[in-house]
One Martini backbone bead per residue (centre of mass of N, CA, C, O) as a GRO file, in nm:
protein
  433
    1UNK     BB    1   0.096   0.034   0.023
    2UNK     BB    2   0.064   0.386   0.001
    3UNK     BB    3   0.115   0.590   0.144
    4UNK     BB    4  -0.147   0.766   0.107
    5UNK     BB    5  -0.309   0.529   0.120
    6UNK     BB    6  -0.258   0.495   0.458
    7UNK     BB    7  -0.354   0.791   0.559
    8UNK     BB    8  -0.634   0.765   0.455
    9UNK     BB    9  -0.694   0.461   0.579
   10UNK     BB   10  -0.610   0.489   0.891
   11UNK     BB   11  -0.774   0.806   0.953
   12UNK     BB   12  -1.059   0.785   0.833
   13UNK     BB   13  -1.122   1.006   0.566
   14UNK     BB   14  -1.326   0.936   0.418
   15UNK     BB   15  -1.566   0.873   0.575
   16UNK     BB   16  -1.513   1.214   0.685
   17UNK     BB   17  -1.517   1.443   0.429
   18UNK     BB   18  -1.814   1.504   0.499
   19UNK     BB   19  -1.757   1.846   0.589
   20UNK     BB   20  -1.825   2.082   0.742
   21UNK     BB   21  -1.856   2.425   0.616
   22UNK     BB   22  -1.735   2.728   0.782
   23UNK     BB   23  -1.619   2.906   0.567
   24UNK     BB   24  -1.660   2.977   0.206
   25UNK     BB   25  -1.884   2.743   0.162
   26UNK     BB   26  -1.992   2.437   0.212
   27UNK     BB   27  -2.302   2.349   0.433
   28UNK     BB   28  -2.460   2.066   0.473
   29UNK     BB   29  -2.385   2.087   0.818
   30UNK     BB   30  -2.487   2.173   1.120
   31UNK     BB   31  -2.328   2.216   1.381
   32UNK     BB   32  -2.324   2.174   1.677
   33UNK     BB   33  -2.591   2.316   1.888
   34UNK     BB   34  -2.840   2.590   2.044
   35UNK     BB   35  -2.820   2.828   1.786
   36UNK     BB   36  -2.587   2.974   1.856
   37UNK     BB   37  -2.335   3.170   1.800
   38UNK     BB   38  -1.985   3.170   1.648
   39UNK     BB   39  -1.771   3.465   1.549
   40UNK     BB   40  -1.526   3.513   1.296
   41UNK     BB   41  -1.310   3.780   1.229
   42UNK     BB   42  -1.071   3.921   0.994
   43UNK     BB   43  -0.782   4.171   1.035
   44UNK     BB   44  -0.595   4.376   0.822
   45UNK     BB   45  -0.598   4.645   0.992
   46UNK     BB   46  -0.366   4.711   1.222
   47UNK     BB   47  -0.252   4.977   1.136
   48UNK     BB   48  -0.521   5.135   1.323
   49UNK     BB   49  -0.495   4.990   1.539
   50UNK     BB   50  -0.576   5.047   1.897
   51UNK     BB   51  -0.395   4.969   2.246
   52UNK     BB   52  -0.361   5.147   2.457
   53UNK     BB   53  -0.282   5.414   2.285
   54UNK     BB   54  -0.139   5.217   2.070
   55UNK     BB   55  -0.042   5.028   1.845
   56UNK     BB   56  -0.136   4.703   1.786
   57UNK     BB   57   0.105   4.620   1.604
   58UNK     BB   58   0.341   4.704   1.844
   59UNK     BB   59   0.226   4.534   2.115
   60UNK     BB   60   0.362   4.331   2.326
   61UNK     BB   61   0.120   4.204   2.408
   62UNK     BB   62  -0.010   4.116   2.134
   63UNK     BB   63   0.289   3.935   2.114
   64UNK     BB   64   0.377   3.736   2.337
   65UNK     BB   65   0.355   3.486   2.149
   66UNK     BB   66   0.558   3.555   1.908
   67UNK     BB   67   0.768   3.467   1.726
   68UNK     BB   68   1.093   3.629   1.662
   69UNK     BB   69   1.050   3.513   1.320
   70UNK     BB   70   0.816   3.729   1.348
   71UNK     BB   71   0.799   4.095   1.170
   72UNK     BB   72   0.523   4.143   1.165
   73UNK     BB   73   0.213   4.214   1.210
   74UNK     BB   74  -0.036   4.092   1.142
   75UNK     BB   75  -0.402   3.945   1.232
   76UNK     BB   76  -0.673   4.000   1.324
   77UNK     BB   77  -0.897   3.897   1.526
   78UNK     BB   78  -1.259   3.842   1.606
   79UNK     BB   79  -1.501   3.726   1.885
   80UNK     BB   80  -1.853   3.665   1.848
   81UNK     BB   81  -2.120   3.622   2.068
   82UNK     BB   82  -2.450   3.594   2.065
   83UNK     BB   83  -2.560   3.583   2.362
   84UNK     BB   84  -2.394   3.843   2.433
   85UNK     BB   85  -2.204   4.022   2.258
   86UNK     BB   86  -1.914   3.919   2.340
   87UNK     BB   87  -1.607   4.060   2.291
   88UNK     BB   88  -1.280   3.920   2.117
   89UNK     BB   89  -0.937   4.028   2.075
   90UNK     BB   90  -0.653   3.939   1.841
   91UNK     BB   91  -0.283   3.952   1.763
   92UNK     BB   92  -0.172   3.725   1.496
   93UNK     BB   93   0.084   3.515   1.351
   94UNK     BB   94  -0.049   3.590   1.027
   95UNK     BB   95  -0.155   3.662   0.706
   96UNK     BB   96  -0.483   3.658   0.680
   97UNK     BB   97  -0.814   3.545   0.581
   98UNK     BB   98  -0.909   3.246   0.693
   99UNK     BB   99  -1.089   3.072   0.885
  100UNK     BB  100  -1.070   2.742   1.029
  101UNK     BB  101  -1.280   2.488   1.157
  102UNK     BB  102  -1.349   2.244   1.385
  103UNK     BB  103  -1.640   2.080   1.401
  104UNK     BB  104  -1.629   2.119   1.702
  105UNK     BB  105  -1.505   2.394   1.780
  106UNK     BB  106  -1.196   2.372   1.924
  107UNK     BB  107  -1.023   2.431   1.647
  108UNK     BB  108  -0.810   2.670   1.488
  109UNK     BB  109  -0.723   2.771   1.131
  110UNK     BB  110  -0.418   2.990   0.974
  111UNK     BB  111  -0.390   3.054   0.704
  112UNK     BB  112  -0.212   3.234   0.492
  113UNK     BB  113  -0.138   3.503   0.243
  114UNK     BB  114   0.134   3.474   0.075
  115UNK     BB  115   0.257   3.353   0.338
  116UNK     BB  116   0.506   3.191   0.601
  117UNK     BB  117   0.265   3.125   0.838
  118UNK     BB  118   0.090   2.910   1.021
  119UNK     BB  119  -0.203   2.861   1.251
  120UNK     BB  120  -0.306   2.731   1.562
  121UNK     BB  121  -0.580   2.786   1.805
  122UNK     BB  122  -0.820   2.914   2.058
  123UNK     BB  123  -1.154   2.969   2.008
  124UNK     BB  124  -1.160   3.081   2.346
  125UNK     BB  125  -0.899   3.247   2.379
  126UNK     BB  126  -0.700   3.339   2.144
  127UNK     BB  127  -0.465   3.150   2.157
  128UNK     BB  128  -0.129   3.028   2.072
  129UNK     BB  129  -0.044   2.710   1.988
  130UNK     BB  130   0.072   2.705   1.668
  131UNK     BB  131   0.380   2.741   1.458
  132UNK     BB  132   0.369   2.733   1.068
  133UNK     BB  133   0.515   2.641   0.762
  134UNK     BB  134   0.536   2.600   0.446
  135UNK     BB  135   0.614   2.316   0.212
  136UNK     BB  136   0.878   2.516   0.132
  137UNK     BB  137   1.092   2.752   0.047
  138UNK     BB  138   0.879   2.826  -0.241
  139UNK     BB  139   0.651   2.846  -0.034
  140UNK     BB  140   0.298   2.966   0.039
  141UNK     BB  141   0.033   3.079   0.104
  142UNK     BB  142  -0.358   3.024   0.013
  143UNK     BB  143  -0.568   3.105   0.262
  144UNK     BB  144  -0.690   2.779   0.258
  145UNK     BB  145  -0.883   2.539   0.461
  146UNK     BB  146  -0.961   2.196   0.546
  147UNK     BB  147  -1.172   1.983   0.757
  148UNK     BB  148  -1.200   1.697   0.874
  149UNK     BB  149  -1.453   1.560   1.016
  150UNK     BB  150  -1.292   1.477   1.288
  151UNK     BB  151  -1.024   1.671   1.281
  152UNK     BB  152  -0.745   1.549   1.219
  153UNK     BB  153  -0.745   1.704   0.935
  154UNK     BB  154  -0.552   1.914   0.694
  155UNK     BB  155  -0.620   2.116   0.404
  156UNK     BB  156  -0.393   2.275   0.252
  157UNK     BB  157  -0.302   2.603   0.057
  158UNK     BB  158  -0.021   2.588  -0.155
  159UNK     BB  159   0.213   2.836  -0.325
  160UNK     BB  160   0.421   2.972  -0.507
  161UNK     BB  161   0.641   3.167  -0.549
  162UNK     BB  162   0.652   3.490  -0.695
  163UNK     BB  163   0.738   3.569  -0.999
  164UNK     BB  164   0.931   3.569  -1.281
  165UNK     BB  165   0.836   3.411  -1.594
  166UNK     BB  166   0.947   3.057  -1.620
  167UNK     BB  167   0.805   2.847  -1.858
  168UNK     BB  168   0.599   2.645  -1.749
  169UNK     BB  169   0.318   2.623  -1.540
  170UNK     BB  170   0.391   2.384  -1.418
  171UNK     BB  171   0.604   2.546  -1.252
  172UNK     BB  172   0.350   2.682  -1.034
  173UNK     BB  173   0.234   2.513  -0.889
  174UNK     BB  174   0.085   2.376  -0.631
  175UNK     BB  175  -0.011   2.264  -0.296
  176UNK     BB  176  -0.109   1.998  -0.088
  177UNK     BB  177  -0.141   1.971   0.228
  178UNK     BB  178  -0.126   1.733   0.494
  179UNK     BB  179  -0.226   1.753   0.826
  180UNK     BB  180  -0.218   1.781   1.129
  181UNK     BB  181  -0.378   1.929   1.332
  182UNK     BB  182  -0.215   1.963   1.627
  183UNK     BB  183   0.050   1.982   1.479
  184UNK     BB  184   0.098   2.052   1.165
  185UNK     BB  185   0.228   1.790   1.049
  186UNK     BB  186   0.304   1.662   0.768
  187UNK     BB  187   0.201   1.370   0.586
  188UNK     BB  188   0.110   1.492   0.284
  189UNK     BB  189   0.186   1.585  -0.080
  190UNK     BB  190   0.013   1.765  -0.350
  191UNK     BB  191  -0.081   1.841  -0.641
  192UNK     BB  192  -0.314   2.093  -0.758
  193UNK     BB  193  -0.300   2.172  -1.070
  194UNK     BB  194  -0.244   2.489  -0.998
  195UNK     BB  195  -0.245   2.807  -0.999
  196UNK     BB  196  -0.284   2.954  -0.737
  197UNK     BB  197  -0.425   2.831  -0.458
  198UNK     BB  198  -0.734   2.822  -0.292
  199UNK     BB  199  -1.001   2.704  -0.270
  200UNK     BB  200  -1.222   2.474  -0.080
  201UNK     BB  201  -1.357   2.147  -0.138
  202UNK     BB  202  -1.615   1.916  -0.118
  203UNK     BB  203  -1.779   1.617  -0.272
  204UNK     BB  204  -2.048   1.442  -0.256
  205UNK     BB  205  -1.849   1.184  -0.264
  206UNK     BB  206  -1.591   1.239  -0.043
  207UNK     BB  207  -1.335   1.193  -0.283
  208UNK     BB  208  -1.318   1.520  -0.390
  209UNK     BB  209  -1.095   1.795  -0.442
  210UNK     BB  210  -1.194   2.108  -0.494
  211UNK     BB  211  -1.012   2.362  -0.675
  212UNK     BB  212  -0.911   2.708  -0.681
  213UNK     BB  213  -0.759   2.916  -0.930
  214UNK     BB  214  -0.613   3.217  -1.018
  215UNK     BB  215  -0.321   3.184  -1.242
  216UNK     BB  216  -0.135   3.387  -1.076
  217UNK     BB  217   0.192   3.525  -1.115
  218UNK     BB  218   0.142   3.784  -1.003
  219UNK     BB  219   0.121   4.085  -0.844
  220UNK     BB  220  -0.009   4.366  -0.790
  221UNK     BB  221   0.076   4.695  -0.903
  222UNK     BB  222   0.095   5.007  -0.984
  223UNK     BB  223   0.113   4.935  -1.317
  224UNK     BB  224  -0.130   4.740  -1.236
  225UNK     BB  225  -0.222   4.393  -1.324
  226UNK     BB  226  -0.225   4.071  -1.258
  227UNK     BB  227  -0.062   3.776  -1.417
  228UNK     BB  228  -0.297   3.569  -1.614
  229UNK     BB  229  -0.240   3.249  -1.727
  230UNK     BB  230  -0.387   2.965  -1.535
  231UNK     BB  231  -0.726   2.953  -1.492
  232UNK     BB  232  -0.880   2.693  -1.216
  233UNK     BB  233  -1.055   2.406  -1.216
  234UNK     BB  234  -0.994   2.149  -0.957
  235UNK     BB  235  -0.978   1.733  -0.928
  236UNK     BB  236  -0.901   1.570  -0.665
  237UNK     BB  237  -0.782   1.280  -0.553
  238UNK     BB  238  -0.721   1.162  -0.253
  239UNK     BB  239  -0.639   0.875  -0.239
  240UNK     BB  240  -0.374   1.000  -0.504
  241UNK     BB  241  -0.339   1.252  -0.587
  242UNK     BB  242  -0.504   1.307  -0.836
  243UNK     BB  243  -0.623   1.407  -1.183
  244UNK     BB  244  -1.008   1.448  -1.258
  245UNK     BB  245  -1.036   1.739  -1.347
  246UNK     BB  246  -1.039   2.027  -1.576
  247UNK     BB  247  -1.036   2.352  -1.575
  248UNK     BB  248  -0.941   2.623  -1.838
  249UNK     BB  249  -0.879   2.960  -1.867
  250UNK     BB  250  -0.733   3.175  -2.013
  251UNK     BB  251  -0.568   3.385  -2.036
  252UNK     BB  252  -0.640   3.682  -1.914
  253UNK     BB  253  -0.895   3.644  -1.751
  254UNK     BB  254  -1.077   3.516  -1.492
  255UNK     BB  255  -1.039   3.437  -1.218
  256UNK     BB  256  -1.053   3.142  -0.987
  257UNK     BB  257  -1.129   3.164  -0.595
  258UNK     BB  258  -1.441   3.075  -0.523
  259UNK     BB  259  -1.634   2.750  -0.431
  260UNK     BB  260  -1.905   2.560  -0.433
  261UNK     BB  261  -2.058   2.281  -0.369
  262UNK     BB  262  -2.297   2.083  -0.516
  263UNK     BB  263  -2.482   1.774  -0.465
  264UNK     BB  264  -2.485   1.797  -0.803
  265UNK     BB  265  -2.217   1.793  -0.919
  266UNK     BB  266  -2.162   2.057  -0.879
  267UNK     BB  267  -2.004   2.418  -0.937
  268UNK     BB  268  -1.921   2.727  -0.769
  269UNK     BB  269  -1.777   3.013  -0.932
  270UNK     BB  270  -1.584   3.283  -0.886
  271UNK     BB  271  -1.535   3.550  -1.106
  272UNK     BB  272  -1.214   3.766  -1.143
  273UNK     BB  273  -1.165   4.102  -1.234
  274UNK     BB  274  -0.905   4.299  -1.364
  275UNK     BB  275  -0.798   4.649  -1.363
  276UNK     BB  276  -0.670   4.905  -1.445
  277UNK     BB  277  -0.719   5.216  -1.447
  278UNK     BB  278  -0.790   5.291  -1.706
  279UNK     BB  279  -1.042   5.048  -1.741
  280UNK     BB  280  -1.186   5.130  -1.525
  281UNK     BB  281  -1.250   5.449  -1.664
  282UNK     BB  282  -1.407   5.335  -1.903
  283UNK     BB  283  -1.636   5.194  -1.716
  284UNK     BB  284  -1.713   5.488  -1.563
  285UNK     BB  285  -1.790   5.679  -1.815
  286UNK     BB  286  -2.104   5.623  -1.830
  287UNK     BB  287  -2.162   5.781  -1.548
  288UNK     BB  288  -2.327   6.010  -1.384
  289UNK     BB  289  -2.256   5.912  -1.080
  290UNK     BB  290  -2.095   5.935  -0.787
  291UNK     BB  291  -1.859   5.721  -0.705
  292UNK     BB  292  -1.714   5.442  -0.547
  293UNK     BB  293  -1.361   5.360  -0.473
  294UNK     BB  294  -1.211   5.071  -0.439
  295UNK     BB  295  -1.086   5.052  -0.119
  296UNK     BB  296  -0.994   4.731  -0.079
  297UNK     BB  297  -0.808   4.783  -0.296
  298UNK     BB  298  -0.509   4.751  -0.452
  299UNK     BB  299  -0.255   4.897  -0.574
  300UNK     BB  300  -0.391   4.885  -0.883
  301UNK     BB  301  -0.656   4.774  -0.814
  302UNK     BB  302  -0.945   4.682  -1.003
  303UNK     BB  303  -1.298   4.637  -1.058
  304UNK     BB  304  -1.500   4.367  -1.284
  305UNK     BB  305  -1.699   4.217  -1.384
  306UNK     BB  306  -1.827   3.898  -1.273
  307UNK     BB  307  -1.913   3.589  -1.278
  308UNK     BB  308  -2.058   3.277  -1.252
  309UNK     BB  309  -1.958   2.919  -1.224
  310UNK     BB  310  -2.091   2.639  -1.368
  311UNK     BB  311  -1.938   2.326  -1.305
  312UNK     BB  312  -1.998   2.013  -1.447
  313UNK     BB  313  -1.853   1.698  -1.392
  314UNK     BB  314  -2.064   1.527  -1.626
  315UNK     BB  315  -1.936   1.754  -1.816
  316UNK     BB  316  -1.626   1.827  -1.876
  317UNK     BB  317  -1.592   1.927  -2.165
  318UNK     BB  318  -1.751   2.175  -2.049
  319UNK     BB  319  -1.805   2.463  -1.994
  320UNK     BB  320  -1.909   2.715  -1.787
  321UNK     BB  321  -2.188   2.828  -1.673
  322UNK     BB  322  -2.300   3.159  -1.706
  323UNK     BB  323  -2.462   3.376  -1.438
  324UNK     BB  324  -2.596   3.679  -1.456
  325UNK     BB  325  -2.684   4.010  -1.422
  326UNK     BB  326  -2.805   4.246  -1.600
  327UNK     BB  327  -2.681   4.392  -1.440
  328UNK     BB  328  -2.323   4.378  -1.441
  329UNK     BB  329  -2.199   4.588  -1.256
  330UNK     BB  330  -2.311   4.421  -0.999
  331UNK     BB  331  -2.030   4.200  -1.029
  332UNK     BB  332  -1.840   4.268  -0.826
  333UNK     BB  333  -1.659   4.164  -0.624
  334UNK     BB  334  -1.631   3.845  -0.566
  335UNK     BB  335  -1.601   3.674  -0.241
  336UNK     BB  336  -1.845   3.489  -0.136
  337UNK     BB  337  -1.956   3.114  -0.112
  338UNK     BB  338  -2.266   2.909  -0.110
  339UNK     BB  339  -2.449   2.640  -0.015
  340UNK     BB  340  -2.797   2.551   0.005
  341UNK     BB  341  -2.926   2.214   0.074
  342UNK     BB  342  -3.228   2.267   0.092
  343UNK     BB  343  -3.286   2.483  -0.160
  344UNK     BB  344  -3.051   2.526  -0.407
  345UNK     BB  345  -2.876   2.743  -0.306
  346UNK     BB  346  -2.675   3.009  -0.405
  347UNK     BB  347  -2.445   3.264  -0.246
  348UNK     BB  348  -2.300   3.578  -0.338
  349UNK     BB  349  -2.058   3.819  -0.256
  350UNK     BB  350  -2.053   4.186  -0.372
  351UNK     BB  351  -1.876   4.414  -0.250
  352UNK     BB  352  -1.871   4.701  -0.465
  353UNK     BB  353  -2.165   4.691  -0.496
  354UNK     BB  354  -2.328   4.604  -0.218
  355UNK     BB  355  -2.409   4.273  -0.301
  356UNK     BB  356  -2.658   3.984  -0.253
  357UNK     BB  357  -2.684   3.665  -0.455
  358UNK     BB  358  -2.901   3.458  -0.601
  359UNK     BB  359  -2.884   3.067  -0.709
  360UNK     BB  360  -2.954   2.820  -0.899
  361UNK     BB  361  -2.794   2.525  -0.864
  362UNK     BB  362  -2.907   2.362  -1.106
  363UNK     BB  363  -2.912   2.615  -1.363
  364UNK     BB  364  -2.809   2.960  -1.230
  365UNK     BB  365  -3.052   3.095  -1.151
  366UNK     BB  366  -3.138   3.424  -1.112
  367UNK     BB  367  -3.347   3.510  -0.798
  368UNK     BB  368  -3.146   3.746  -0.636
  369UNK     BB  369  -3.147   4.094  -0.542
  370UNK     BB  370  -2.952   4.206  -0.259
  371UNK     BB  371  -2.944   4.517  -0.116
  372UNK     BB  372  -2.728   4.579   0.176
  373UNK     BB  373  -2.675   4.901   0.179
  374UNK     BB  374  -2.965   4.966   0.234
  375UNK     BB  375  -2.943   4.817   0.549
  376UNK     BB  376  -2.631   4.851   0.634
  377UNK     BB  377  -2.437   4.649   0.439
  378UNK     BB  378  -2.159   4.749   0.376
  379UNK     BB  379  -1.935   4.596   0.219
  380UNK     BB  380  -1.976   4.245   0.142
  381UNK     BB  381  -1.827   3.928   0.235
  382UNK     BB  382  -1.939   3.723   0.407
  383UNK     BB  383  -2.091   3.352   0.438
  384UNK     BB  384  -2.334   3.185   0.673
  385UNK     BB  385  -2.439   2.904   0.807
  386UNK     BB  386  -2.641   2.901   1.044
  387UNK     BB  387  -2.647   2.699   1.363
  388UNK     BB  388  -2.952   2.679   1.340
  389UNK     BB  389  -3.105   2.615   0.994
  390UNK     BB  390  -3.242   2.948   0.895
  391UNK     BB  391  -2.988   3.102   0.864
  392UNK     BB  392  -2.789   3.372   0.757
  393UNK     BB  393  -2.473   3.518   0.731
  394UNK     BB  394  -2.313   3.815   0.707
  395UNK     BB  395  -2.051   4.074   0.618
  396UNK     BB  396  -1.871   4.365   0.676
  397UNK     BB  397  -1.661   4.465   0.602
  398UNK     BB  398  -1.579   4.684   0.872
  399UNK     BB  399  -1.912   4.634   0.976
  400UNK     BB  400  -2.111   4.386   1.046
  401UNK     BB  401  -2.366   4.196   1.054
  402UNK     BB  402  -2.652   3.975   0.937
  403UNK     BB  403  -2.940   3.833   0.901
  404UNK     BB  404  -3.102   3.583   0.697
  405UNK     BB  405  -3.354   3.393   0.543
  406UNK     BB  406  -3.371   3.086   0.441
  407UNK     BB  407  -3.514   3.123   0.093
  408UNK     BB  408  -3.684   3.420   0.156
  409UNK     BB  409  -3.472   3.693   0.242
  410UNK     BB  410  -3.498   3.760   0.490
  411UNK     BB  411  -3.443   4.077   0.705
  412UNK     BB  412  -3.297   4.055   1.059
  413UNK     BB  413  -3.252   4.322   1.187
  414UNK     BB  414  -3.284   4.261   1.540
  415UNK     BB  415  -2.977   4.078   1.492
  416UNK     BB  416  -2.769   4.291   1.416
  417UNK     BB  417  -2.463   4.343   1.423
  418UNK     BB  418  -2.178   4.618   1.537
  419UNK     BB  419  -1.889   4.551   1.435
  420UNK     BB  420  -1.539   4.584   1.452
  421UNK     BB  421  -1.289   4.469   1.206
  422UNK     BB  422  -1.069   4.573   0.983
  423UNK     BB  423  -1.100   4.442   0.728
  424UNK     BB  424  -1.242   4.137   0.560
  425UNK     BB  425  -1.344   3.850   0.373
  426UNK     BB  426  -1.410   3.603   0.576
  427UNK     BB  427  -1.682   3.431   0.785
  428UNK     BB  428  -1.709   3.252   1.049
  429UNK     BB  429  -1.860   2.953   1.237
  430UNK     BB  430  -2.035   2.854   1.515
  431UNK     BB  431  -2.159   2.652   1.772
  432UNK     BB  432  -2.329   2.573   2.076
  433UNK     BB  433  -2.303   2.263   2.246
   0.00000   0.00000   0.00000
């Protein structure tokens, strides 16, 4: 029996792939809980925040963990229990975009974005338990990670470092790491089959891990936009960590980020565009009314509108079915994406347009453009479905949470949270055991 086949079957993780998604993709089944929520949200902006009067990233103690070998700033998370309101927040080592929860919500994984570090934490008191590095000096973190059902087992996105390109695409794929989910020990590593790895779900048969890629070979910089080469939707097999389906997407096309896997093999990927300053100057050459700045946008980073794209298993040969809003302009930096399986409805928050749209997972079809702007939820980013098994819960990136009911997309104003965050990208969620 092949080493990957012997951890695979000997820590029963086939058995348990089919793990509720706690954070940026699908929650097929609500955690244990008592129906109230436990919030955690991360914080890139550390440098405008303040601790008794100091910076918080420069402070002793909120540092006070932090291994000597790490000098960067660091990146808060909040943590917000619903039952009385009461936030904890710290500032952890690791550059971090989302948070992923271990289905019985007692510990915490934060994979690094484009980062040197990952870490993993105490959901309850938001000390540092493990600081690792990613699995190779030429590799970093990919921002996202997924636990296996019994919470034993971390698969981790890590990317090739970003250079100047040389050779064919194959040599910038990124890789999957296997990790002991307690120690962070590496157990072992395949090929993602795609360049910048980054969400990642499991499919609907628990033994096929949907990755979706970037595709993109350097990071944007103020001269314009990055270089995307070969952005890509990959199936692959737990069990020999080999490639089962492919989608790859041209040259300079759009990104594909982030993505949700659906009951009936389908799978809804986020798919974004990026515009140098000129190009989106173009595209808002013909509004009349004073509008907002992609204020979350990287500098010299502008966001032009992208689908929703439908990807069939059963029909790999196919490219994927786009879905759009009539108004296209409304689908602007989508951020996060989840699978309602109860009604079979896809969420999706479009950050800079200030909307989440609701999409009929069978088909594609647009069901709802929810205004959030409206309710007092500007910039939308996370979604997740609520550990009661009625609502979801967006966040707004500076603050803010809100709750819908699903099916009917009905906000429930009088349960809406207004903390602050300090801008972040997706919202993780547990329940009360």
């Amino acid at each position: 029996m092949k080493r990957r086949q012997f951890l695979l079957s000997s820590t029963a993780m086939i058995a348990g792939f089919a793990a509720p998604r706690l954070a940026g993709g699908t929650s097929p089944v609500p955690p244990p809980s008592t129906g109230a929520a436990i919030y955690f949200v991360p914080g890139y902006r550390s440098d405008i925040a303040i601790y008794k009067g100091e910076p918080a990233q420069t402070s002793s103690f909120l540092r006070r963990s932090f291994p000597k070998s790490f000098t960067q700033a660091g990146t808060l998370v909040t943590r917000i229990d619903e039952r009385d309101g009461s936030v904890r927040q710290a500032l952890l080592p690791v550059i971090g975009h989302e948070i992923s929860l271990s289905p019985d919500g007692r510990q915490a994984f934060w994979n690094s974005m484009n980062g040197t570090s990952m870490i993993s934490f105490d959901p309850e008191t938001l000390e540092l338990d493990v600081f690792a590095k990613p699995q190779g000096e030429d590799r970093i973190g990919g921002g996202h990670a997924l636990y296996s059902a019994d919470g034993k087992i971390l698969f981790v996105a890590e990317r090739k470092l970003y250079g100047p390109r040389r050779g064919k695409p194959e040599h910038y794929y990124g890789q999957i790491t296997v990790r002991d989910a307690r120690t962070l020990r590496v157990l072992d590593r395949f090929s993602s089959q795609g360049i910048a790895p980054h969400d990642m779900d499991l499919t609907s048969d628990g033994k096929h891990l949907a990755v979706a890629h970037y595709g993109t070979l350097t990071l944007p910089s103020a001269r314009g936009r990055a270089v995307v080469a070969e952005p890509s939707l990959c199936i692959l097999e737990l069990a020999t960590g080999k490639l089962a389906q492919k989608w790859s997407g041209p040259a300079g096309s759009h990104e594909i980020r982030h993505l949700a896997t659906c009951g009936h093999d389908r799978i809804a990927a986020i798919q974004i565009k990026q515009a140098s300053p000129e190009e989106f100057r173009r595209f808002l050459e013909p509004e009349e009314t004073i509008s907002e700045y992609d204020v979350w946008a990287s500098p010299g980073e502008h966001y032009l509108p992208g689908p929703i794209g439908f990807y069939d298993r059963a029909k790999p040969e196919q490219p994927p079915e786009l879905s759009a809003a009539a108004d296209g302009r409304l689908m602007r930096q989508g951020q996060s994406i989840i699978h309602d399986p109860v009604h079979d409805e896809v969420i999706a928050t479009f950050t800079s347009s200030h909307v989440l749209m609701v999409f009929s997972a069978s088909d594609g079809r647009l069901k709802h453009i929810i205004h959030t702007g409206e309710l007092g939820l500007r910039y939308p980013r996370g979604v997740v479905l609520h550990p009661d098994g009625i609502h979801y819960a967006v966040s707004g990136s500076w603050m803010g949470i809100h709750l819908f009911r699903r099916g009917t997309h009905e906000p429930i104003v009088s349960r809406a949270i207004h903390g602050v965050f300090f801008n972040h990208s997706h919202l993780s969620v547990t329940g009360h055991a």
